[in-house]
C-alpha positions as CSV (number, residue, x, y, z in Angstrom):
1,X,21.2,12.5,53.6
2,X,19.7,15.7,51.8
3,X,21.3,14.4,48.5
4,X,19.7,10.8,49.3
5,X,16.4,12.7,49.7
6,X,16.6,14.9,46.7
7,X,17.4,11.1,44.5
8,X,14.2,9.7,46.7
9,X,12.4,12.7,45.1
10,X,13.2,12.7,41.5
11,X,12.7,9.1,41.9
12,X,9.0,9.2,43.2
13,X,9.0,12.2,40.7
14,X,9.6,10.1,37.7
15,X,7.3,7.0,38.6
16,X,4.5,9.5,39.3
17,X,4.5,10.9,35.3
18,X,5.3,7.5,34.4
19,X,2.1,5.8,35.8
20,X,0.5,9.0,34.6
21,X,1.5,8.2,31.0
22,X,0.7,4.9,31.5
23,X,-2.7,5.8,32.7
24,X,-3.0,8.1,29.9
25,X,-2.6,5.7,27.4
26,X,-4.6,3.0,28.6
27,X,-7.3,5.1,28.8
28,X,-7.5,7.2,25.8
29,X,-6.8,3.6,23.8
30,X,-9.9,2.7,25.7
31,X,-11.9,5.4,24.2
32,X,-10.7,4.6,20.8
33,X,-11.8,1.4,20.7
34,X,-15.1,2.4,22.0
35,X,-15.4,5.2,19.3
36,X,-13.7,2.8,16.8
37,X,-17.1,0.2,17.3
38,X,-19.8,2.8,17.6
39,X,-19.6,3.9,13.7
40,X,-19.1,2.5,10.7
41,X,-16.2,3.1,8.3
42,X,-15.8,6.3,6.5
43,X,-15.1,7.0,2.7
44,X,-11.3,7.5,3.3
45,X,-11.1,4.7,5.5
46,X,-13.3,1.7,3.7
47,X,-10.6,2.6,0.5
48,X,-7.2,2.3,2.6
49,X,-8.8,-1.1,3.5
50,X,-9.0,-2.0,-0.2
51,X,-5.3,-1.2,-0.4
52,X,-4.7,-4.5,2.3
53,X,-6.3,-6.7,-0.4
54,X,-3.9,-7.1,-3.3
55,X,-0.6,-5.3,-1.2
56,X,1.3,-3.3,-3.7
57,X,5.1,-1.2,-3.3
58,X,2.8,1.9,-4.3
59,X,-0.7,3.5,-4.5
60,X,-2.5,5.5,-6.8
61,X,-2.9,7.8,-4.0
62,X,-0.3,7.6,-1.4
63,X,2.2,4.8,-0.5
64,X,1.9,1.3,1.1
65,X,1.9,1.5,5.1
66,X,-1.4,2.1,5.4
67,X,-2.2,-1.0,3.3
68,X,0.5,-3.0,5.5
69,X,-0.9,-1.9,8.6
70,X,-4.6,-2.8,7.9
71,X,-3.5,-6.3,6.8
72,X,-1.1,-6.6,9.9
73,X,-4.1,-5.7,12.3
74,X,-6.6,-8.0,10.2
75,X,-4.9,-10.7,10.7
76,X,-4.3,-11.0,7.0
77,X,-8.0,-9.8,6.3
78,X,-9.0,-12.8,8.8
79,X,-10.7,-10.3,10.9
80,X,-13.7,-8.2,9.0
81,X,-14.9,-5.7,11.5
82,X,-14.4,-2.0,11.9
83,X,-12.3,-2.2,15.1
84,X,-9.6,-4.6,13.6
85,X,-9.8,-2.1,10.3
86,X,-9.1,0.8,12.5
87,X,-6.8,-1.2,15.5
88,X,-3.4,0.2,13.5
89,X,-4.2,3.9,14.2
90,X,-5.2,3.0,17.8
91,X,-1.8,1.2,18.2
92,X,-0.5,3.9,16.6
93,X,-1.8,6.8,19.1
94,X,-0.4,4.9,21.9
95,X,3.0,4.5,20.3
96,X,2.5,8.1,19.7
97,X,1.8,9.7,22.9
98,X,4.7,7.8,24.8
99,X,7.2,9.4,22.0
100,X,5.8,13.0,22.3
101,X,6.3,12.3,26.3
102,X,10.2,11.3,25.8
103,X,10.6,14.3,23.2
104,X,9.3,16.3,25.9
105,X,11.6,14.7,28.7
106,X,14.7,15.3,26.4
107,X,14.1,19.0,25.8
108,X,13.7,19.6,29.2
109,X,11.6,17.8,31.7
110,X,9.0,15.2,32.8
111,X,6.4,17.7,33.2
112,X,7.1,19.6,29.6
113,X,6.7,15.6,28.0
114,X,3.2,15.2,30.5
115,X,2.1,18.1,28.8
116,X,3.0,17.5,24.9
117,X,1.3,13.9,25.7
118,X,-2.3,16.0,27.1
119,X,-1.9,18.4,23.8
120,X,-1.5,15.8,21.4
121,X,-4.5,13.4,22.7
122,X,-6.3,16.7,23.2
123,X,-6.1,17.3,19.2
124,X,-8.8,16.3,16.8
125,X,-7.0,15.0,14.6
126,X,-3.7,13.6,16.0
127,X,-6.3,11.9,18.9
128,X,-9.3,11.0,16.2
129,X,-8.9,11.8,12.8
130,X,-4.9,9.9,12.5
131,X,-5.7,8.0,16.6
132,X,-8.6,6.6,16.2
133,X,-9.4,6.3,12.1
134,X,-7.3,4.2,10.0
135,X,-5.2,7.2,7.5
136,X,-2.1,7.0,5.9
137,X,-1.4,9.3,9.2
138,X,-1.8,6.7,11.6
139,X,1.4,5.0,10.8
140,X,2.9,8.5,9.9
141,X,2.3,10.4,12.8
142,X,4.7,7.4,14.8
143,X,7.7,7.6,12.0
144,X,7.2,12.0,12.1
145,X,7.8,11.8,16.2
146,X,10.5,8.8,16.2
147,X,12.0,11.0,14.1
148,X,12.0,14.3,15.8
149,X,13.0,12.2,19.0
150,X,16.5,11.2,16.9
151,X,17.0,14.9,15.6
152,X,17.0,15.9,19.5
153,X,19.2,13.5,20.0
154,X,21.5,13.9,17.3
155,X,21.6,17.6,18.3
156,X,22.7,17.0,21.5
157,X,25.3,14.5,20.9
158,X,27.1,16.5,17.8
159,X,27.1,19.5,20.8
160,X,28.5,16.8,23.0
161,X,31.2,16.2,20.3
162,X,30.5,12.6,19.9
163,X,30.0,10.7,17.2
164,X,25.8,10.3,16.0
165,X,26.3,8.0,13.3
166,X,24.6,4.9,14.8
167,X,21.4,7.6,15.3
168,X,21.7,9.4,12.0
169,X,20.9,5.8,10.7
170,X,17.8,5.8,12.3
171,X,16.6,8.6,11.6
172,X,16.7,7.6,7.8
173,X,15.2,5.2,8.7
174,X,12.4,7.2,10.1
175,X,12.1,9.5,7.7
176,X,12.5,6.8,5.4
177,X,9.5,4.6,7.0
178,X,7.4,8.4,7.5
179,X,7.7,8.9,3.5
180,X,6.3,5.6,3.0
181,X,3.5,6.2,4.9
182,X,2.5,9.6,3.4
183,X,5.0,12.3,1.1
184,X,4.5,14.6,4.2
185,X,7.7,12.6,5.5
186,X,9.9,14.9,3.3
187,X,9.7,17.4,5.9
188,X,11.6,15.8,8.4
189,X,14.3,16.2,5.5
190,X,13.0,19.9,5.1
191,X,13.5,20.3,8.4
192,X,17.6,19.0,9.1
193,X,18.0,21.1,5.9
194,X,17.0,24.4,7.1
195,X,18.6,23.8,10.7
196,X,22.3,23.4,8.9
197,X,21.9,25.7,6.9
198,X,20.5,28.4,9.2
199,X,21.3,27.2,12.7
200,X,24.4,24.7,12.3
201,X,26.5,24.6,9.2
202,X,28.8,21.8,10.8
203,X,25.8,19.7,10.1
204,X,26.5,20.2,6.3
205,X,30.0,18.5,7.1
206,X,28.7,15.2,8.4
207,X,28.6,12.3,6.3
208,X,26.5,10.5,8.4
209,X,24.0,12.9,7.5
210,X,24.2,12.3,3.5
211,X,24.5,7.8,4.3
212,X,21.1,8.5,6.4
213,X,20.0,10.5,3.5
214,X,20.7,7.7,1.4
215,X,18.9,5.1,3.4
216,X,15.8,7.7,3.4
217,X,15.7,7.5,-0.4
218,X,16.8,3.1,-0.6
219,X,13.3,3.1,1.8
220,X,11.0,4.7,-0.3
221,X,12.9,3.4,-3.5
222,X,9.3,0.9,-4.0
223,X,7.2,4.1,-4.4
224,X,9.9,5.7,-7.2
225,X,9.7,2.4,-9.1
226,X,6.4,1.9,-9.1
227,X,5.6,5.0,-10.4
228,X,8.2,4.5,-12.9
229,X,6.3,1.4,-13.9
230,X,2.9,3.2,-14.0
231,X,3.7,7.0,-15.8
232,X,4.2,8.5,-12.2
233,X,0.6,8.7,-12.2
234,X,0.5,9.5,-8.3
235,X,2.2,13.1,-9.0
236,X,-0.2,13.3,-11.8
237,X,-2.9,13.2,-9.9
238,X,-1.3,15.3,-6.8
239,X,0.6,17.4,-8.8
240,X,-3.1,18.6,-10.4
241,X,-4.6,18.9,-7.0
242,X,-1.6,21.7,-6.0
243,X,-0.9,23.0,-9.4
244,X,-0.2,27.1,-8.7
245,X,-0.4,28.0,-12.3
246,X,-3.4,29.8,-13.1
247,X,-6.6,31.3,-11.9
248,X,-6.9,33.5,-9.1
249,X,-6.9,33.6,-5.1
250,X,-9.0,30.4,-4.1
251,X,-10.6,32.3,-1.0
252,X,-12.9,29.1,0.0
253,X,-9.8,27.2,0.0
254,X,-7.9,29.6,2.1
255,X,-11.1,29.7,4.5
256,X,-11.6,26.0,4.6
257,X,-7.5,25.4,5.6
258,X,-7.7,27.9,8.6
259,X,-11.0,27.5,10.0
260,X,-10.5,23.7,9.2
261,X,-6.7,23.8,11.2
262,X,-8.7,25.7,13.9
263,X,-11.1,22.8,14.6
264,X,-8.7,19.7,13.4
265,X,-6.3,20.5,16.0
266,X,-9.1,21.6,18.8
267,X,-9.8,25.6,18.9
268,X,-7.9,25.5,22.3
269,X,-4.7,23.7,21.3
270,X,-4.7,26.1,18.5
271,X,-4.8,29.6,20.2
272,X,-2.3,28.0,22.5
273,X,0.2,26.7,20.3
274,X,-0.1,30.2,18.3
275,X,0.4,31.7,21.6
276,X,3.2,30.1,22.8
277,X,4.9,30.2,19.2
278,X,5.0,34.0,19.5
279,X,5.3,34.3,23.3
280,X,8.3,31.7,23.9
281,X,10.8,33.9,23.1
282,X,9.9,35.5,26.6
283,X,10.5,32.8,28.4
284,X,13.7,31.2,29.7
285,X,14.5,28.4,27.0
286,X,16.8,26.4,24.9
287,X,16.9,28.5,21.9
288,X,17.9,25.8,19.8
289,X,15.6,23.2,20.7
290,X,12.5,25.9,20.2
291,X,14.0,26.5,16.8
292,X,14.3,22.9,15.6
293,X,10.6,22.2,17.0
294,X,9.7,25.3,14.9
295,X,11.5,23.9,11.8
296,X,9.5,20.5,12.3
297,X,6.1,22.8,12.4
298,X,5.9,25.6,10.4
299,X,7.4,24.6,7.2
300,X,4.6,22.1,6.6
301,X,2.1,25.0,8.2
302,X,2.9,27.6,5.8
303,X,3.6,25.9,2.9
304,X,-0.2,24.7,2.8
305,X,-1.1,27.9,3.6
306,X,0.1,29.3,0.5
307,X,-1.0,26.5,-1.7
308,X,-5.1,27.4,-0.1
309,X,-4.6,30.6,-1.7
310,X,-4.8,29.0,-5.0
311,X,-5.7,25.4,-4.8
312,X,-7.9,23.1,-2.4
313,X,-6.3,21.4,0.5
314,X,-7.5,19.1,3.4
315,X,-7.0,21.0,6.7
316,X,-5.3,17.2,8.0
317,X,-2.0,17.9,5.5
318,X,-0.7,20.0,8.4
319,X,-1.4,17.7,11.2
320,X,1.9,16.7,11.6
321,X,3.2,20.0,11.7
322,X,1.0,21.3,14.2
323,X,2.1,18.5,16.5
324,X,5.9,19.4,16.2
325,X,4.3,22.7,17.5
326,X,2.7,21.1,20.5
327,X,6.0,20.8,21.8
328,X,6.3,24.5,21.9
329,X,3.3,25.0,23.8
330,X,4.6,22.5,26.0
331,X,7.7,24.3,26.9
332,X,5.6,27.4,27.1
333,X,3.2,26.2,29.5
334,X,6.1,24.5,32.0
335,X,7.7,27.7,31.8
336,X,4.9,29.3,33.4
337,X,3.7,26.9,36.3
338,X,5.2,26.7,39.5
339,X,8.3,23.9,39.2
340,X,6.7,22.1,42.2
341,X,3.4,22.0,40.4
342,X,2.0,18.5,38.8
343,X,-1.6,19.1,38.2
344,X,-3.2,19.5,35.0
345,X,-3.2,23.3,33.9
346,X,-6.8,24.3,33.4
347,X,-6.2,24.7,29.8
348,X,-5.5,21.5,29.0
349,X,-8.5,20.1,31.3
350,X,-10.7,22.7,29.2
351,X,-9.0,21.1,26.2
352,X,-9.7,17.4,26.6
353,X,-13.1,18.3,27.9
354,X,-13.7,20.2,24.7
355,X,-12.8,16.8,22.5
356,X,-14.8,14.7,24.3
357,X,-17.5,16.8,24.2
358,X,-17.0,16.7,20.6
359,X,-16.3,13.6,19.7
360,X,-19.7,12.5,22.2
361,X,-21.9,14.7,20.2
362,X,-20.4,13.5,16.4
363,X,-21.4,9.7,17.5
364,X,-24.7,10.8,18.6
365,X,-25.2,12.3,15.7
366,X,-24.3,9.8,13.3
367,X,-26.1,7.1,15.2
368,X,-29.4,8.7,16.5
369,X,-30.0,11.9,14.7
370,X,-33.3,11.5,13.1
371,X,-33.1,11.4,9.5
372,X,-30.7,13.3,7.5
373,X,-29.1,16.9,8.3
374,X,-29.2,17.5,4.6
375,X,-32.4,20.0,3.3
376,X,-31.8,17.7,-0.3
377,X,-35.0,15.2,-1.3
378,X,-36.0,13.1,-3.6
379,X,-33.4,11.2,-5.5
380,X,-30.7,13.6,-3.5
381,X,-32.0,12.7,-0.4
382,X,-29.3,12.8,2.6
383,X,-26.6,14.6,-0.2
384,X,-24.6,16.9,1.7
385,X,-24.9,15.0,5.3
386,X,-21.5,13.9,6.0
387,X,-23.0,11.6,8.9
388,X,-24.1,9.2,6.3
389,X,-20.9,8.1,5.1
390,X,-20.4,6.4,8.5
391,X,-24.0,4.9,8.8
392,X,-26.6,2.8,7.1
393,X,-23.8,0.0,5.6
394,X,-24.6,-2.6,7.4
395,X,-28.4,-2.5,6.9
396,X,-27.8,-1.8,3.2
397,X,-26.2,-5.1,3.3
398,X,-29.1,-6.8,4.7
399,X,-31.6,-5.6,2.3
400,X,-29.3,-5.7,-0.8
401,X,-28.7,-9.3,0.3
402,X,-32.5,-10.1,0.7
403,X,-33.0,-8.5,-2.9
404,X,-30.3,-10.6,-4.3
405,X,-31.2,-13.9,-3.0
406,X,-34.7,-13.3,-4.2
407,X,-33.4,-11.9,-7.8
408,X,-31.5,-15.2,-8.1
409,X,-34.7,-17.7,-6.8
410,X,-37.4,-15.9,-9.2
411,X,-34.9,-15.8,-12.3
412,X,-34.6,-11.5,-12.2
413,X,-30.8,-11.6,-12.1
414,X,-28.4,-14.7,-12.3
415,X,-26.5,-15.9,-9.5
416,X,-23.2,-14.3,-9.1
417,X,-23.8,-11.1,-10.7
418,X,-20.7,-9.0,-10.0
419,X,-21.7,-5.3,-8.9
420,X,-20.6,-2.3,-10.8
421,X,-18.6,0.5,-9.4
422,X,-17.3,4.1,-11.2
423,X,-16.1,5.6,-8.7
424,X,-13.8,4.9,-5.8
425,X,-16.8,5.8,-2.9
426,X,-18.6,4.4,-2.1
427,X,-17.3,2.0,-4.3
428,X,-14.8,0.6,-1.0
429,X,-18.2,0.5,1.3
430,X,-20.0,-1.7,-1.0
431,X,-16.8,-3.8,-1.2
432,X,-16.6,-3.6,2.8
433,X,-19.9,-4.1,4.0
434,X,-22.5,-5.7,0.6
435,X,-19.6,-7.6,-1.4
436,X,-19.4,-10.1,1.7
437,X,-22.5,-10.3,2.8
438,X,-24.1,-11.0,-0.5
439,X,-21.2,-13.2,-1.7
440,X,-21.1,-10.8,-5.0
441,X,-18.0,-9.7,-6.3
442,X,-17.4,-5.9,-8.0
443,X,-15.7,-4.9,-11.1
444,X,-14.9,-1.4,-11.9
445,X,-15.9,0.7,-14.8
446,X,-15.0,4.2,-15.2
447,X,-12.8,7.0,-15.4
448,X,-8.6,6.4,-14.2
449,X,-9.8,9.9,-11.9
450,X,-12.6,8.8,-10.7
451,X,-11.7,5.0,-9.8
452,X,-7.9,5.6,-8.4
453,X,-7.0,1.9,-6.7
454,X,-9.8,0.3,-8.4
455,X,-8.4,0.5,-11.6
456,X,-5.2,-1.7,-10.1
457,X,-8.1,-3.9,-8.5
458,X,-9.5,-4.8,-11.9
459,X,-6.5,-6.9,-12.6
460,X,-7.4,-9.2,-10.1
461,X,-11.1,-10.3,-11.5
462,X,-12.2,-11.7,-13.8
463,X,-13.4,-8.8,-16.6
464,X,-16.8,-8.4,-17.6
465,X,-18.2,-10.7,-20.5
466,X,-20.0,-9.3,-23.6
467,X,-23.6,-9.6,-22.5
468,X,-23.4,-10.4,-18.8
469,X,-25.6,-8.9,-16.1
470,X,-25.0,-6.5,-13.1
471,X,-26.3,-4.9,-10.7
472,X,-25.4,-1.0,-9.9
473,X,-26.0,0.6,-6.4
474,X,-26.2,4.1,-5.6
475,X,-26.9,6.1,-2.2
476,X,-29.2,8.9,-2.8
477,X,-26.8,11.2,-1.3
478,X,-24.2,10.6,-3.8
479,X,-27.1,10.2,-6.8
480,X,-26.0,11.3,-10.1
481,X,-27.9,11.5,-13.4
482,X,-24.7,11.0,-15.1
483,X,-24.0,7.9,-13.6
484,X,-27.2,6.3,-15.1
485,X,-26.4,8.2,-18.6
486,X,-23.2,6.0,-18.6
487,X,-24.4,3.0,-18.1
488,X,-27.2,3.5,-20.6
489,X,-24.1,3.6,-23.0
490,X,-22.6,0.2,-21.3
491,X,-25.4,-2.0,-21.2
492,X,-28.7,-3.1,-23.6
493,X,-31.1,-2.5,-20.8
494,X,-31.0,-0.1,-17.4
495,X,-34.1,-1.3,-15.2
496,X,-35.6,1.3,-13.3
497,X,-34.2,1.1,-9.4
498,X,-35.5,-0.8,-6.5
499,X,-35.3,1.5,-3.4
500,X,-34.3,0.4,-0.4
501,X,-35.0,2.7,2.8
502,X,-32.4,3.4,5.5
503,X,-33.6,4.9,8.9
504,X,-32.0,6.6,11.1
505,X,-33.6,6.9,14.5
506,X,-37.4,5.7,12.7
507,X,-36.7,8.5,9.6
508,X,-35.7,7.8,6.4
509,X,-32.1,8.9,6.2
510,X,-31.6,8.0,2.4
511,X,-32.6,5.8,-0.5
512,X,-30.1,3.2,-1.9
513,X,-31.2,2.3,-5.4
514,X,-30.0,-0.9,-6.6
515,X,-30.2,-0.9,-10.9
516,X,-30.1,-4.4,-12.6
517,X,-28.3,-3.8,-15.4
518,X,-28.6,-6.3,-18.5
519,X,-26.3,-7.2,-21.4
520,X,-23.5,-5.6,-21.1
521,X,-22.1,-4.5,-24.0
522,X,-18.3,-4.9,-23.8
């Protein structure tokens, strides 16, 4: 009877953090797709989308499954709103959060999965930045914790002495699917390698391992030959970004990744993690599961680290290997509650409360702040204000398609002038939100740096003729003397602008200036 009651126990046990899940995923999806309708499209975000338009085995910038993913959730670009743009990441935080839960449950409990599942919707940028805004991370952050998930259980079965081969399959196919969302990927790889070399050497021995190696590399075989076809441009272009060779410590850089890492991942989460990284070893542990979540953290981590010292980096690069260390502070917190004890620690309460708070006060202030937090005027007006990527779209389109239609009817402009773009934003916002609204089409002129996709875009329009018109838009925070010089050089005439004024909260925010620009010169 006191075995039937213990069973009765574990039972009730188990449905309780399942319905908690559960309820943790409905409502945090609910969130997103509030947050995903209250603000427009960012820089990154309006591009990926351009990727969905013509699909391709490779980007300029990173490879397809972002592109898949947007034209998946779009219904095959059926559906032209934000929230379908952005549904893929949502779908892909829920997806998310129940695999962090069952890496949790497989390392050692319900409870140490309940709180991996808190952490990683508590974290800037696994919850918002890759949960909430479509990234090549969206899709990547579900391939990176599949296959973490498979390592575990690869681990375990090898120390089981039975055979794995079936899951070292998959997880080439994970990492496979994680490299074709974003080169980050390779660090699952990075991380199997330093574990048999340093922690198992009977790994090396497996040929399971090497045929899932080989299935990793058939996966992102699209990327290799498209870059084969196009001069390997993409490690051109990322290869200069991280380039080590030459000039000196890059101490903004080196700033920008930590305090940037501190915030990304929420100030709380951070300390904790860092925390529980240096105090596990204290607490009563598998040693070996803490050392393959540490290989699936820090090599990312500390690799960016060192590259900040001399070149720029995004603090987001290491997102997914602060989330293998989420599992750390995981085990680290179950280890030091009560075993009877369910509740939400009050770190991880002050932790969600933090992001909310956060994420409550960014939407206000990209909707309602008055104005623009920049101290720029004039032409420069609202340069500097991050807030205005994500607002004043939609009534741009509006007035650029009253201008239009009132170019065409008084003879200013002909109809179906294409718009001209040289540079990649906010080149994908005009293409998102004016481009459909005004019926216009854009063709891209410019530097290979400065247009990335839309040079592979060009190929699908029909080029510019010798002596056709255009019109040229440009935001006053992204305003640019050169930009005008170039086009001086492109076409006969440059008209001065017509400005049209976008409010934010009854203040001017910035000026978009819309050139018509004639004869072009070809």
């Amino acid at each position: 009877m006191e075995l039937l009651g213990q069973q009765q126990a574990n039972i009730q046990e188990n449905l309780s953090y399942g319905k908690k899940i559960a309820l943790l995923i409905c409502l945090s999806t609910l969130i997103r797709v509030l947050i995903a309708n209250a603000v427009e499209l960012g820089n990154d975000e309006v591009y990926y989308w351009t990727y969905a338009l013509h699909l391709q085995w490779n980007y300029f910038d990173h490879p397809p499954m972002v592109g898949l993913l947007v034209r998946f959730t779009t219904a095959n670009l059926l559906l032209h709103t934000t929230l379908f743009v952005r549904l893929g990441a949502i779908i892909a935080a829920a997806i998310s959060t129940w695999l962090i839960f069952k890496i949790g449950v497989f390392i050692k409990n319900e409870r140490t999965g309940w709180f991996a599942a808190l952490l990683y919707n508590a974290s800037l940028y696994s919850s918002i930045i890759a949960g909430t805004f479509i990234l090549p991370d969206s899709p990547q952050m579900v391939f990176w914790l599949w296959g973490i998930l498979l390592l575990f259980r690869i681990k375990d079965t090898h120390e089981k002495g039975a055979s794995a081969t079936k899951l070292w399959w998959l997880f080439g196919t994970a990492a496979g699917l994680c490299m074709m969302s974003k080169v980050h990927g390779i660090f699952l790889w990075v991380a199997v390698g330093l574990y048999a070399l340093l922690m198992d050497r009977k790994w090396l021995l497996k040929r399971d391992m090497y045929l899932a190696m080989l299935i990793s590399i058939i996966l992102i075989s699209p990327i290799i030959i498209w870059n084969i076809q196009n001069n390997f441009i993409t490690y051109t272009y990322h290869g200069n970004r991280v380039n080590l060779n030459g000039g000196g410590f890059n101490t903004e850089s080196f700033v920008r990744e930590l305090t940037g890492s501190f915030f990304y991942n929420n100030p709380i989460n951070f300390v904790l993690i860092w925390i529980s990284v240096f105090g596990i070893g204290k607490m009563e542990h598998n040693k070996q599961n803490v050392q393959l979540l540490m290989l699936c953290g820090l090599p990312l981590i500390l690799l960016l680290i060192g590259i900040s010292m001399f070149r720029d980096t995004f603090p987001h690069w290491s997102g997914p290997g602060y989330t293998g260390l989420i599992l750390v502070a995981a085990l680290y917190l179950d280890a030091r509650r009560p075993a009877i004890h369910q509740s939400i620690p009050r770190v991880l309460k002050a932790s969600l409360i933090l992001l909310l708070t956060v994420v409550v006060a960014g939407i206000a202030v990209i909707q309602f702040y008055p104005g623009t937090l920049s101290t720029n005027k004039g032409n420069n007006l609202g340069d500097g204000d991050f807030t205005l990527d994500m607002y004043g779209w939609k009534e741009t389109a509006i007035k650029m398609d009253a201008l239009y239609r009132a170019d065409v009817a008084n003879g200013a402009m002909p109809i179906n002038a294409p718009i001209i773009v040289n540079k990649w934003f906010p080149a994908a916002h005009i293409d998102f939100y004016v481009a459909p609204a005004t019926q216009q089409s854009t063709y891209a002129i410019g530097e290979l740096f400065d247009l990335h996709h839309y040079q592979w875009l060009n190929r699908y329009k029909a080029p510019l003729r010798k002596g056709q018109d255009a019109y040229f838009i440009m935001p006053s925070n992204n305003f640019s003397e050169g930009n005008l010089l170039f086009y001086q050089q492109q076409f006969d005439t440059v008209y001065p602008p017509i400005s049209l004024p976008i409010y934010r909260s009854g203040t001017l925010c910035k000026q978009v200036f819309v050139y018509r620009l004639k004869g072009f010169r070809g």
